[in-house]
C-alpha positions in Angstrom: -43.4 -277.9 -24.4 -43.2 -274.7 -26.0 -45.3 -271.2 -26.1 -47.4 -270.4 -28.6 -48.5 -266.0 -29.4 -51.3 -266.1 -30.4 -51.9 -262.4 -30.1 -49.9 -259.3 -30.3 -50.7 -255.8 -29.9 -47.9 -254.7 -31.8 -48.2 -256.8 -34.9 -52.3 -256.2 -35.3 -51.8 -252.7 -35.7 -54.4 -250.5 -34.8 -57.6 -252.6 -35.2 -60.3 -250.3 -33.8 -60.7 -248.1 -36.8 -63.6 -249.5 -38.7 -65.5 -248.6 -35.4 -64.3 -244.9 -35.5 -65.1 -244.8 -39.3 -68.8 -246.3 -38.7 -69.4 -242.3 -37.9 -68.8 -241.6 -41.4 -72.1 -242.9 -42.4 -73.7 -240.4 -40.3 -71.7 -237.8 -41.2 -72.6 -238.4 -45.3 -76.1 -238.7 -44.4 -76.0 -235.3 -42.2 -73.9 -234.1 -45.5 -76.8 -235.0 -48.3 -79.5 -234.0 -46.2 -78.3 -230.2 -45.3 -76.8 -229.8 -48.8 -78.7 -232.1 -50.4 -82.1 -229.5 -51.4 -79.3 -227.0 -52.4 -77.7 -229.1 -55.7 -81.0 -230.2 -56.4 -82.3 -226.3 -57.2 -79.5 -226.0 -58.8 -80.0 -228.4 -60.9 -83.6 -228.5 -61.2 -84.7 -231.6 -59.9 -88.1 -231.6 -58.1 -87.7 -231.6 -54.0 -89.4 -229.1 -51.8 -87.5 -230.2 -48.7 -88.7 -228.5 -45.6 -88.3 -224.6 -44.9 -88.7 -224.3 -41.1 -86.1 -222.8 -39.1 -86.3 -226.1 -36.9 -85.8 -228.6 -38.9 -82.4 -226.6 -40.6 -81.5 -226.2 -37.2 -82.0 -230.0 -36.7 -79.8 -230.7 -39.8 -76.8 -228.9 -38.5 -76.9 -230.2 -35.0 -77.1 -233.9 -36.3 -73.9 -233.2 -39.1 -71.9 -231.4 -36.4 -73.0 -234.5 -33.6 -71.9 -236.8 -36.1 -68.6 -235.4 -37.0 -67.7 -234.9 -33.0 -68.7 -238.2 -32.4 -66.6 -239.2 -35.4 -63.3 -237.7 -34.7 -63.2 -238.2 -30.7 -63.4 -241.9 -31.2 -61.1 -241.6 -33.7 -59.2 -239.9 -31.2 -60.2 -242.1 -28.5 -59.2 -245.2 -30.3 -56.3 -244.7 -31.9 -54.8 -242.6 -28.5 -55.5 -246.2 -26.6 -53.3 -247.9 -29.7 -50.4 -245.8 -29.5 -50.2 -246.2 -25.7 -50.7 -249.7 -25.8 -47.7 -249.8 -28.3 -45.6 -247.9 -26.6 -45.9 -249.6 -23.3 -44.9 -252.7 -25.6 -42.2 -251.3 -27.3 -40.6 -249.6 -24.2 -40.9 -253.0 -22.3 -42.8 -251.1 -20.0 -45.5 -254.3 -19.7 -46.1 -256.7 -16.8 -45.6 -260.1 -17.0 -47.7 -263.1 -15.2 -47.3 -266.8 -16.2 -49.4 -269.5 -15.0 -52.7 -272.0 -14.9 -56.0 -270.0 -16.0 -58.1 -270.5 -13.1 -61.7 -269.9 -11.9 -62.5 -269.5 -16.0 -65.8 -267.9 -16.2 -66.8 -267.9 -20.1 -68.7 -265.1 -21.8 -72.2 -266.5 -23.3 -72.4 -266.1 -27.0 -74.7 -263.4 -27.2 -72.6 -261.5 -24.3 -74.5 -259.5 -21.6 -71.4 -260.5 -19.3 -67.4 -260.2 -19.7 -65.5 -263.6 -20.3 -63.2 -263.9 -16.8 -60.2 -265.6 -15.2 -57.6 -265.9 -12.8 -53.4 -266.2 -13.9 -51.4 -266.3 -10.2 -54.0 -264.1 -8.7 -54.5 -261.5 -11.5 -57.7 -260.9 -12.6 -58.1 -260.8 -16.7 -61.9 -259.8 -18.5 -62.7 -259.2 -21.7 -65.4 -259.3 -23.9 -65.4 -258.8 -28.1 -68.5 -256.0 -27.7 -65.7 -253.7 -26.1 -64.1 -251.7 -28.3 -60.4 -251.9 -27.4 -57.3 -252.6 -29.2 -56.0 -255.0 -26.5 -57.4 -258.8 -26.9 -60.9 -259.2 -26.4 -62.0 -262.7 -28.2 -64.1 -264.8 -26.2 -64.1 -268.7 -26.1 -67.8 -268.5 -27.3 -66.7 -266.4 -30.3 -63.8 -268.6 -31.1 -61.1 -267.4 -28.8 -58.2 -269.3 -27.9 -58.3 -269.3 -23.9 -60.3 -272.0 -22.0 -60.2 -273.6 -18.6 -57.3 -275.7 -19.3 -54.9 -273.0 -20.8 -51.7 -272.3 -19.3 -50.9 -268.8 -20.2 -48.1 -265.7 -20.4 -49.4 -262.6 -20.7 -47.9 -259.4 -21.2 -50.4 -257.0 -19.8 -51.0 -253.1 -18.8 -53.1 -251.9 -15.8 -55.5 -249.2 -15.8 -59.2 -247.8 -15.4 -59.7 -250.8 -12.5 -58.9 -253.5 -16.0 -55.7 -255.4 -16.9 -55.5 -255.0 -21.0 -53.9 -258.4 -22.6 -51.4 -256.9 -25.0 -49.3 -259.7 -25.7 -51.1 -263.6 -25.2 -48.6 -267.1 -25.5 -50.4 -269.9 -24.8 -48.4 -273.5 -23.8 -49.0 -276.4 -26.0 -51.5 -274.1 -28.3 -52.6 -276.3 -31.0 -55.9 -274.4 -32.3 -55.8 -271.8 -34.9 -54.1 -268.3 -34.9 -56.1 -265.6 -35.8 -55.4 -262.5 -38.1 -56.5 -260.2 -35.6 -55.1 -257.4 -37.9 -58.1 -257.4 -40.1 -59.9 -254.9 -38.0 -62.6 -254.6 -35.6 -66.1 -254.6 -36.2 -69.1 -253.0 -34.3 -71.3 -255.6 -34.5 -69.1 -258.3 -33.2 -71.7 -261.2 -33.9 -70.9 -260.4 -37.7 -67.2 -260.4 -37.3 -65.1 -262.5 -39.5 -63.0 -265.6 -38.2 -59.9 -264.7 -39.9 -57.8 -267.7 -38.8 -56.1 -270.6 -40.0 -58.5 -272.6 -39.5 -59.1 -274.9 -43.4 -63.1 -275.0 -42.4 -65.5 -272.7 -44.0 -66.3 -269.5 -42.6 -69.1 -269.2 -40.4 -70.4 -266.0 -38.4 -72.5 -266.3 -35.3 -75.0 -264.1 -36.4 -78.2 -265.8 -35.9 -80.0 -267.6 -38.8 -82.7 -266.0 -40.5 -85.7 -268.2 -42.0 -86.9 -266.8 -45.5 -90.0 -265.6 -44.2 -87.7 -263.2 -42.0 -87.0 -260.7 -44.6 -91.0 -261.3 -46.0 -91.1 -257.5 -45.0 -89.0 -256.1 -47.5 -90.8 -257.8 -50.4 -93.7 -255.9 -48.8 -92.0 -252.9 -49.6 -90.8 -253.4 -52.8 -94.2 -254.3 -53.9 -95.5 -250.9 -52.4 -93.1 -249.3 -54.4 -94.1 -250.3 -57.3 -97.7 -249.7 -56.8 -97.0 -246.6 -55.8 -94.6 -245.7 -58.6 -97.0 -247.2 -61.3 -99.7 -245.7 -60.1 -102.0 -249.0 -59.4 -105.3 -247.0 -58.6 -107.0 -250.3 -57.0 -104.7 -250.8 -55.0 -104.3 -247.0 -54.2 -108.2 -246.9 -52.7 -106.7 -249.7 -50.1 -104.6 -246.6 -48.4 -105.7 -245.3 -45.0 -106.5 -241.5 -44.1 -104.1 -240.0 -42.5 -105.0 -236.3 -42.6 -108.3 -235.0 -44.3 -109.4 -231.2 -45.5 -113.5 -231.4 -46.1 -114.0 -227.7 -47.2 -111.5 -226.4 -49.7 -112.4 -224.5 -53.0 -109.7 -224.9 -55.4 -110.2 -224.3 -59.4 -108.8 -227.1 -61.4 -106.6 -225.3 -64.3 -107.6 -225.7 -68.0 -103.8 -227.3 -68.5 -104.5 -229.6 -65.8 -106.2 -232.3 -68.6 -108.7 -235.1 -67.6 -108.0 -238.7 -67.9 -104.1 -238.8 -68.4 -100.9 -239.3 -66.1 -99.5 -235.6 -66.1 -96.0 -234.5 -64.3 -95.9 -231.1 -62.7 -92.9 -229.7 -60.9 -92.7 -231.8 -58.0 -95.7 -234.2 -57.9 -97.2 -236.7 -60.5 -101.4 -236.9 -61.1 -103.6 -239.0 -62.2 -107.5 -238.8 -62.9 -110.2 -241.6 -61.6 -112.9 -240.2 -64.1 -115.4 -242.7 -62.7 -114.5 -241.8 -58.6 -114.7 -238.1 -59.7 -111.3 -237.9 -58.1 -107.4 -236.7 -59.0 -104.6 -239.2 -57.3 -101.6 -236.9 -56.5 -98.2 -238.5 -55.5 -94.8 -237.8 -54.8 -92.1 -237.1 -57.9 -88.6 -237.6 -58.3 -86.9 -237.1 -54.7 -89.8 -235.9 -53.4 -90.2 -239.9 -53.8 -87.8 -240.6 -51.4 -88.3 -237.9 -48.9 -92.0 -238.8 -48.6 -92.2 -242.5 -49.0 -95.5 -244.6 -48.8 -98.1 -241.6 -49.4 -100.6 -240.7 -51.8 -103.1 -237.0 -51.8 -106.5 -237.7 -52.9 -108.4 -234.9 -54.1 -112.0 -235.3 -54.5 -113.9 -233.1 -56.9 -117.2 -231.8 -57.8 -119.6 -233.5 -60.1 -118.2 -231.2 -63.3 -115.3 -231.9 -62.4 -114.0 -228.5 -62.2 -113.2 -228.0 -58.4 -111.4 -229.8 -55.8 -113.5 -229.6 -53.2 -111.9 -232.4 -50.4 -108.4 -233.4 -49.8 -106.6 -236.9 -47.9 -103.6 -237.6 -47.6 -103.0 -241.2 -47.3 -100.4 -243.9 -46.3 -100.3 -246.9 -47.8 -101.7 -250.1 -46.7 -98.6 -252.0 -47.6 -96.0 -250.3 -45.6 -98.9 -250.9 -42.1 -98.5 -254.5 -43.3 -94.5 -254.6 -43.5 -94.6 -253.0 -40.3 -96.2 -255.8 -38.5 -94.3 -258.6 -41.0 -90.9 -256.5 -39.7 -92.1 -256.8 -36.1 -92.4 -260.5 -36.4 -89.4 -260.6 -38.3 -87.4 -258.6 -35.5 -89.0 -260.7 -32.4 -87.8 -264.0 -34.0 -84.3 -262.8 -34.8 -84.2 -261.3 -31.7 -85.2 -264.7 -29.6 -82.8 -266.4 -31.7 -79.7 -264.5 -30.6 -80.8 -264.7 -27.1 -81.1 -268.3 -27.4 -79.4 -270.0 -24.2 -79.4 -266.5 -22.5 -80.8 -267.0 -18.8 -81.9 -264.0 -16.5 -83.7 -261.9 -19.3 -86.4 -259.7 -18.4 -89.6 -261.2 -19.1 -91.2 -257.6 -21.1 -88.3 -257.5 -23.7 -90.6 -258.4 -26.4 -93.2 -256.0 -25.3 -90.6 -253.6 -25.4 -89.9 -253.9 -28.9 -93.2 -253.9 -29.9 -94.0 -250.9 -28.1 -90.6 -248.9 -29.5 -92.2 -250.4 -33.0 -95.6 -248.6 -32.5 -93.9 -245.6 -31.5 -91.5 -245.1 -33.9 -94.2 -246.2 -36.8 -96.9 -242.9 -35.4 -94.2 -240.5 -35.2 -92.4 -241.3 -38.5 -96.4 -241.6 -39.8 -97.1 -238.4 -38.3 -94.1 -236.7 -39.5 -94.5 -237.9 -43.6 -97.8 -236.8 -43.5 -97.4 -233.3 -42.5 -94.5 -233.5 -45.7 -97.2 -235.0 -47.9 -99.9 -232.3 -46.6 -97.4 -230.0 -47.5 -96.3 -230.8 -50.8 -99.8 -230.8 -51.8 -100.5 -227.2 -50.7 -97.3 -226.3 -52.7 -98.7 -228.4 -55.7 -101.9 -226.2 -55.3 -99.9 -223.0 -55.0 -97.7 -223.4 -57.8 -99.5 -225.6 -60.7 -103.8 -224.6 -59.7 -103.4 -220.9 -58.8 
């Protein structure tokens, strides 16, 4: 009978990083998007951007949020590692051997700690903490279970004892790398161990109509970018000017595709109308919407402007709201004590989100027409 480590503070290293350095995705995007419109006038490429005083404000307070957020749980992190460490190193640990008792497991898709007793010590854990100590659950493949007689090499604080050394007696299962890093989403985290059976993750299957959404999109795309007029007159109204007066241009030429500075037109001869859309990043920074300009019978004047959204992206919305309901239920499958409204929940953060983001491209879209007028028709 002999003691088997199966973890070691010491020897993973400091494990916790990859969820300081998920902050460096917000801090790149803050990055583009307050210096982003600056290298593109410099080098010429079509984006108006947006010029309010508010929304430059807005880009500064999410960079500087995301770099603070970055660098104290760097500091946070890596300050829990070294102390850990040293505690280890200075033999400055406690020791308790013994039967694992009252074990009270962790369901896979968490909402609780995983629990249990060594000679009246009191041990939780659970792999959505972030901490450099051990935190693998028996539902996510860790080694402790009811029948487990243990040593444990622990440190006491914050009302918690932290595992920072783990033997287990008679351990036959596989030992895990531990060293390969911590992940944020914990559901997606790799079983590094010895184990000779194919990986497998316990993030929850997806059907292939799951992801039907994003075939939505890539259609839209397309229309959009190809300028499929048909399918253009599907688009709802988002925001509509009856009375303007605007004198079409003599280079502005009838019945072609023609590129201006930041938009793209297009003329329905028959409809008597001009399609407008986005150009080059302007793409990007106003996705999903069209300006229809309606003109006079000699075609000579604009004399009604829409802005529209397309009828695609309403339909990926509600393919994406399926798609999140079902892989939501799945990883709460087994899961008892849920509130009953948790689907109405989602759907109503879904609606939400979809008017306000809906709201905001439009006023972009209504805006990059009145700088299409201002600079190409006047």
């Amino acid at each position: 009978m002999e003691f088997t480590k199966v973890f070691d503070l010491v020897e993973t290293g400091y494990r916790t990083w990859n969820f300081a350095a998920f902050g460096l995705i917000f801090v790149a995007i803050g990055t583009i998007t307050l210096f982003a419109p600056i290298v593109f006038k410099k080098l010429n490429i079509s984006y108006i951007g947006f010029d309010k005083k508010s929304y430059k404000f807005f880009k500064w307070i999410f960079l500087l949020f995301s770099i603070f957020w970055t660098v104290t749980s760097f500091s946070s992190t890596y300050s829990e590692y070294k102390n850990f460490r040293n505690i280890l190193e200075s033999n400055s640990f406690k020791i308790v051997e013994g039967q694992v008792e009252q074990f009270d497991p962790m369901p896979h898709s968490g909402h609780k700690d995983e629990s249990f007793l060594v000679d009246g010590i009191k041990f939780a854990y659970s792999d959505y903490w972030v901490t450099n100590a051990f935190n693998n659950t028996k539902s996510h493949g860790g080694p402790i279970n009811e029948n487990s007689y243990v040593k444990i090499s622990y440190a006491s604080g914050s009302n918690k004892n932290y595992i920072l050394r783990l033997e287990i007696k008679d351990y036959n299962g596989p030992i895990k790398n531990y060293s390969s890093g911590f992940s944020p989403f914990p559901w997606g985290k790799r079983d590094n161990s010895s184990n000779p059976e194919p990986h497998k993750t316990n993030f929850p299957s997806t059907s292939w109509y799951d992801n039907f959404f994003i075939y939505i999109v890539i259609l839209d795309l397309f229309g959009i970018l190809f300028f499929v007029i048909p399918y253009w007159k599907t688009f709802i109204t988002l925001r509509k000017t009856n009375e303007i007066e605007v004198i079409i241009p003599s280079h502005i030429q009838k019945g072609i595709k023609q590129s201006l500075q930041n938009t793209v037109l297009k003329w329905d001869l028959k409809e008597n109308t001009i399609w407008m859309r986005p150009k080059a990043m302007n793409l990007l920074h106003i996705p999903c919407m069209v300006t229809k300009w309606s003109l006079n019978r000699e075609q000579t004047q604009i004399v009604k402007q829409e802005v529209k959204i397309s009828s695609g992206i309403i339909l990926a919305l509600f393919a994406m709201g399926f798609s999140m309901l079902s892989f939501f239920n799945k990883g709460l499958e087994g899961v008892n004590n849920l509130p009953t409204n948790l689907d109405l929940v989602m759907i109503l953060f879904l609606i939400i989100a979809s008017i306000i983001n809906g709201w905001l491209l439009s006023r972009r879209m209504l805006s990059l027409s009145e700088k299409t007028i201002e600079s190409s028709f006047e």
